[in-house]
C-alpha positions in Angstrom: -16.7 -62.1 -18.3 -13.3 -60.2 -18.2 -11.7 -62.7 -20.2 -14.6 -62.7 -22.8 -14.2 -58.9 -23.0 -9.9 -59.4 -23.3 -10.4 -61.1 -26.1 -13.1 -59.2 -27.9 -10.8 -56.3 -27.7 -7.6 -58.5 -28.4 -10.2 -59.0 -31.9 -10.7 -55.7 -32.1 -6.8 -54.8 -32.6 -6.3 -57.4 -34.9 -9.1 -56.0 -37.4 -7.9 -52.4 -36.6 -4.4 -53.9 -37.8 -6.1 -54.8 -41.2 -7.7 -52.2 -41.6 -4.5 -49.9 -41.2 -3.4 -51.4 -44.4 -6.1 -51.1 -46.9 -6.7 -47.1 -45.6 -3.6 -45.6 -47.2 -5.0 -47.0 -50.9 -8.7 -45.3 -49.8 -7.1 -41.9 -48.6 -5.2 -42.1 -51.8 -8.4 -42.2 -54.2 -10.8 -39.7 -52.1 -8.6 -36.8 -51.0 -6.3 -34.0 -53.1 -3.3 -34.4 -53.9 -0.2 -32.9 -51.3 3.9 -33.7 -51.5 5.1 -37.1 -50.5 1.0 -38.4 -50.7 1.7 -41.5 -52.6 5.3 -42.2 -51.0 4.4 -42.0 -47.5 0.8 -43.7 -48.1 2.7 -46.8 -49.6 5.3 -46.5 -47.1 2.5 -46.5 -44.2 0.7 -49.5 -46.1 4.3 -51.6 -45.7 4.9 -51.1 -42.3 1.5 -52.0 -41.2 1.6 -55.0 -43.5 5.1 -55.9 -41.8 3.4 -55.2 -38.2 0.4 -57.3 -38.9 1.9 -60.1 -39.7 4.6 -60.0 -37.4 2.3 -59.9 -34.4 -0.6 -62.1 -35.2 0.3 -64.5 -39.0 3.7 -65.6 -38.0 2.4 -66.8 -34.6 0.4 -69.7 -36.2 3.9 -71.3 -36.3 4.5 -70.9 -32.7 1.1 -69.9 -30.3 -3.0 -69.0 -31.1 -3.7 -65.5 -30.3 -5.7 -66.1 -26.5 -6.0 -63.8 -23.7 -5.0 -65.5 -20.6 -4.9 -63.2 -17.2 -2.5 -60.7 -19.5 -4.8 -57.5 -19.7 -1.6 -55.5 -20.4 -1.9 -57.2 -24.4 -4.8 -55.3 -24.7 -3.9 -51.9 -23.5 -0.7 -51.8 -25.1 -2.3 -52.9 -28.2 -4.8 -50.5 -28.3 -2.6 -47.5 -27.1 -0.2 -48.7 -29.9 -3.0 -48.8 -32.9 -3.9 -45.4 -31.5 -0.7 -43.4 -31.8 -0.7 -45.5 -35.7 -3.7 -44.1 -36.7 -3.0 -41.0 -35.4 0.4 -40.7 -37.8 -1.9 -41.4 -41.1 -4.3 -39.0 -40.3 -2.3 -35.9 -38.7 -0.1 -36.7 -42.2 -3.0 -36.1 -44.2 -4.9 -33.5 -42.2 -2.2 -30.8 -43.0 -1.5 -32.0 -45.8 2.1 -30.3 -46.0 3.8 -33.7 -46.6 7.4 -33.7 -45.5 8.4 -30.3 -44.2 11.3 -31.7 -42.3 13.5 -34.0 -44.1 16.6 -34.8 -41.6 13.6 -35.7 -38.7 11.8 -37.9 -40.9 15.4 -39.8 -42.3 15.9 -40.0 -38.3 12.7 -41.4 -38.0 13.2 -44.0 -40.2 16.3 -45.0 -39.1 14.6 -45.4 -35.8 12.0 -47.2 -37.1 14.1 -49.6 -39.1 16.6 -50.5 -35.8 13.3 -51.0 -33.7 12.4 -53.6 -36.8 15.9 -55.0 -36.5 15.8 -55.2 -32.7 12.8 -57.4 -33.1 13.8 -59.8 -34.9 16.9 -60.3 -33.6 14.7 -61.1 -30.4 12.3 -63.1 -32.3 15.0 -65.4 -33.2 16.1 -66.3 -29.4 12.6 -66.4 -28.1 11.6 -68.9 -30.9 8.3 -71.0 -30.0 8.6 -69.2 -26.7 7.4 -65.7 -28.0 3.3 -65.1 -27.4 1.5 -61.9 -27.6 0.3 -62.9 -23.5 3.3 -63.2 -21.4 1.4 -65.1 -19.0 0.8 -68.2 -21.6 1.8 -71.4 -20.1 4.2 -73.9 -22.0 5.2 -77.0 -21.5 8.3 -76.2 -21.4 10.3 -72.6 -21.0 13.7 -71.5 -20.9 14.8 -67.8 -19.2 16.7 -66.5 -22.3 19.3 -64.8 -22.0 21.7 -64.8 -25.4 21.2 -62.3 -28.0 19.6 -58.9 -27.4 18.7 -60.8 -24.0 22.1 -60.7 -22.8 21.9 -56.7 -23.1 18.3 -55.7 -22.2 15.8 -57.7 -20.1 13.0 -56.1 -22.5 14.2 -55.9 -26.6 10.9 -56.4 -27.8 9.2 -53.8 -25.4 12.7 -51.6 -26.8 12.1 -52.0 -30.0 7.9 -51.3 -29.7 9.0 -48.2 -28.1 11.2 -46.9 -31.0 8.6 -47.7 -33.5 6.0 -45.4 -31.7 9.2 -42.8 -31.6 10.1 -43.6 -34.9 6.9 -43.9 -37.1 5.7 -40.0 -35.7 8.6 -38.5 -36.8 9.8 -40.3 -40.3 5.7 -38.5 -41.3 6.7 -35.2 -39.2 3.5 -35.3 -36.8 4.1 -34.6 -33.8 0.8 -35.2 -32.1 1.3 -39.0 -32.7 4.3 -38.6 -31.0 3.3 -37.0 -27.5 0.4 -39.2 -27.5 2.8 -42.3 -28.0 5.1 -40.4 -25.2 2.3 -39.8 -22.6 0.5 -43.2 -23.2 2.0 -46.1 -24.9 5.3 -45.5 -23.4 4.0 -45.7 -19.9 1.5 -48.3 -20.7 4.7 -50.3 -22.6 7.0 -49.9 -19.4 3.7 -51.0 -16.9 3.4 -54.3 -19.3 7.2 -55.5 -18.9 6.8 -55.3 -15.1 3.9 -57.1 -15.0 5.9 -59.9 -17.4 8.7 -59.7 -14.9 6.5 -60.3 -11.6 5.2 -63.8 -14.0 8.5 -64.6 -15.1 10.3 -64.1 -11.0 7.3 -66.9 -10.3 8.4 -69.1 -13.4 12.4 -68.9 -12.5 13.1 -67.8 -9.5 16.0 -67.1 -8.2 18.1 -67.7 -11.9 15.3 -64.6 -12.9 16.7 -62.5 -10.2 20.0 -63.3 -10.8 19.4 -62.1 -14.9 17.8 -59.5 -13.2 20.9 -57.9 -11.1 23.0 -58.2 -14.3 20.8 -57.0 -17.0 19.2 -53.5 -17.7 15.3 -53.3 -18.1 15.6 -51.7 -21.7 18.7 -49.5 -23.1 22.0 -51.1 -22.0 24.1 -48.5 -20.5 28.1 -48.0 -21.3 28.8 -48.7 -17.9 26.9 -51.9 -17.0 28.6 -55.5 -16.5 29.2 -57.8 -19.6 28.2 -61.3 -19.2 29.3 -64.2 -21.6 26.5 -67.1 -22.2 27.7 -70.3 -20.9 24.8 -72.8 -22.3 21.2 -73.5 -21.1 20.6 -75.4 -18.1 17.4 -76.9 -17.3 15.1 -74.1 -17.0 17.2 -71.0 -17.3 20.6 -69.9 -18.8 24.0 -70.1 -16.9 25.7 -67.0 -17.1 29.2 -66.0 -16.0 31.1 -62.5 -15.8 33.5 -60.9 -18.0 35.5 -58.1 -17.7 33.7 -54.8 -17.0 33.3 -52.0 -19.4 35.1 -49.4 -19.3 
């Protein structure tokens, strides 16, 4: 029953996903006219055309979109189409368009490093990546090169940046708090859960990543470690000289 109702919910992202990008082109034709409309409407149409197919098209070369025990897809899903929405409609409910240029050009630059961030992960997870953590494989590796060898979590990061990001590149700010006071949380709560499944999977090679490695933002002061080469199931590490 729980897993029936995942995965009716898991559907219900997916068409809210769709949906995001044929809205812009409706608001477009049935409201009045305000600065930056057309611009930001297009711009909002590309990003959730880039999302949608990042999250659930691409994965038909790697993994089927199937809820497993991983309730956390769901919530973050939801909390993240939420705080989306919320950006298209607080943009055109005041209808002031871009009052604060420097925030939304910081906003975008956020954006577009989250974006960045990514796929830079996407491209050491490879077949790996799943929108459940908790999808077994018949064969996983602990990955640790990459944005992995900074951050334990780049693709919770870079989710993060884009709820930051996307808010203020349209100057709403109620999108933002919301993605602050829910998604964030909800975000953090989800790589935990991923980490108590991946501790299981790997052990003690997980705890060792774990001791070396920051959660999310790498910090001036933490150890470097140099990848050495995969070995069986994990990644054999070894230190360099600390930072500074």
């Amino acid at each position: 029953m729980i897993k029936r109702l995942l995965g009716m919910l898991l559907a219900v992202i997916f068409m809210s996903a769709l949906c995001a990008i044929v809205l812009p082109p409706l608001l477009l034709v049935t409201t009045s006219s305000f600065p930056q409309r057309v611009l930001f409407s297009i711009l909002f149409m590309l990003i959730s055309c880039e999302k949608t197919w990042a999250m659930f098209f691409r994965m038909r070369k790697t993994s089927s979109v199937r809820v497993e025990q991983d309730w956390t897809s769901v919530t973050v899903g939801l909390s993240y189409v939420l705080v989306t929405y919320l950006v298209l409609i607080c943009f055109y409910a005041k209808q002031e368009g871009i009052r604060q240029p420097v925030v939304s050009v910081a906003g975008l630059a956020i954006y577009a490093v989250a974006v960045w961030l990514r796929y830079w992960a996407f491209s050491h997870l490879g077949r790996q990546w799943a929108v459940q953590v908790d999808k077994s494989t018949s064969e996983r590796l602990l990955i640790a090169t990459g944005p992995y060898r900074w951050m334990r979590h780049p693709l919770y990061t870079g989710a993060i940046l884009e709820t930051v990001g996307l808010p203020l590149a349209f100057n709403t700010y109620v999108p933002l708090a919301v993605a602050l006071a829910v998604f964030v949380p909800l975000e953090v709560h989800r790589a935990y859960f991923e980490e108590n499944y991946l501790r299981t999977l790997f052990g003690a090679d997980y705890r060792a990543y774990k001791s070396r490695v920051w959660a999310f933002f790498p910090l001036p002061f933490t150890s470097k470690w140099s990848i050495k080469g995969r070995i069986g199931g994990a990644t054999a590490v070894s230190r360099t000289e600390d930072s500074p």
